[in-house]
N, C-alpha and C positions, 0 to 999 in steps of 0.2 A: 504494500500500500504506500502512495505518496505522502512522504513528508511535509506538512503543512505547516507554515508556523501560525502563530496565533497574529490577531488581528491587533492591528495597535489604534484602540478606536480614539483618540488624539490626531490621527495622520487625517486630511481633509480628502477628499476626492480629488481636487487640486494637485493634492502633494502626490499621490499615490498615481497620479497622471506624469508628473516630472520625476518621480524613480522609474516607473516605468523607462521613460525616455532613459534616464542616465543609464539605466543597465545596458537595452537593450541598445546604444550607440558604443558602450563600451565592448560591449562583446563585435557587435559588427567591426567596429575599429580594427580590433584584434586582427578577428578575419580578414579583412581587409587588406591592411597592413601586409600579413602573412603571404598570404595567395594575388596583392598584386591587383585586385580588382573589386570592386564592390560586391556584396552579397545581400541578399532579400530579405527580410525579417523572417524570420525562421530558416532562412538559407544555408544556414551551417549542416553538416552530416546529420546531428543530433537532434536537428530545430531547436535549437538553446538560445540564439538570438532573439529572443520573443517577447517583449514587455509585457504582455500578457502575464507569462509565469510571475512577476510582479503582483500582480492585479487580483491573480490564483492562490498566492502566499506559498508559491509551491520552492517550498527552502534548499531539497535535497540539490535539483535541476539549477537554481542562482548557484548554490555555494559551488558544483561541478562546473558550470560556464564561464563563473569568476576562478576560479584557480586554473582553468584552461586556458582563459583569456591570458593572467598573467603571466602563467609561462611561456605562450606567445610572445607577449611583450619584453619579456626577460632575456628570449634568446633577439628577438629584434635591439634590446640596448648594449651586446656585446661588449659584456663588462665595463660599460663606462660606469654604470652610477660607483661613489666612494666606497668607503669600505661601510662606512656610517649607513648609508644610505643602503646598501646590501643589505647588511644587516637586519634593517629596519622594514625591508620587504621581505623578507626569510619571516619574521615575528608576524606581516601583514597576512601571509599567508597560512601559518599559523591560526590566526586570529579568525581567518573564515572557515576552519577546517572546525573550530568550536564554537560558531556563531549559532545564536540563540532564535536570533532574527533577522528578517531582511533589511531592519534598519543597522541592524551590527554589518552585514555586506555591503551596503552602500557606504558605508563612512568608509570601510575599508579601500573602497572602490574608488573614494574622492581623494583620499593618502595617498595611496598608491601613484593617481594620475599626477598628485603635486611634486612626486618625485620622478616620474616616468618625461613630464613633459616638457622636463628640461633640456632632456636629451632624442625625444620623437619627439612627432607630430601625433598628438594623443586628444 
């Protein structure tokens, strides 16, 4: 059965409209990125690019897209970020592998891009 997380009834319809968005541009990105050309919302192997799964609170499918996205992204910044800055996304990634909720993925997901985008186009 899919993992669901719980509803965080504080988040408005509004906001739960703009994570949507932020996930599903970060996983596309990834892809992107990766492969060299745009991909569809759901276009990935997996259909995981899908702000949808956002909207479903379906946590298992975020936290597997977000840590696939990242190591995309990790082999696309070939060793630039510091040692600091390693470090601190080794921990991020961590941190989604124990997240609670999808609002714990998205802040990971904003970290992440504040040290990614200094060295891509993220």
């Amino acid at each position: 059965m899919e993992e669901r997380a719980p509803y965080n009834v504080n988040v408005s319809p509004a906001e739960v409209s703009k994570q949507a968005y932020t996930y599903e541009n970060f996983i596309r990105t990834a892809f992107k990125l990766s492969l060299g050309k745009d991909i569809e919302r759901a276009g990935d192997p997996a259909k995981l690019a899908d702000g949808d799964l956002i909207r479903i609170r379906s946590l298992s499918k975020v936290k597997a897209a977000t840590l696939y996205s990242i190591y995309i992204y990790n082999e696309l910044l070939e060793n630039k970020p510091n040692k600091d800055e390693t470090a601190r996304i080794g921990h991020l990634i961590a941190d989604i592998i124990v997240a609670d909720n999808i609002e714990q993925v998205l802040s990971v997901i904003e970290e992440f891009k504040s040290i990614a985008k200094q060295y891509i186009l993220i």
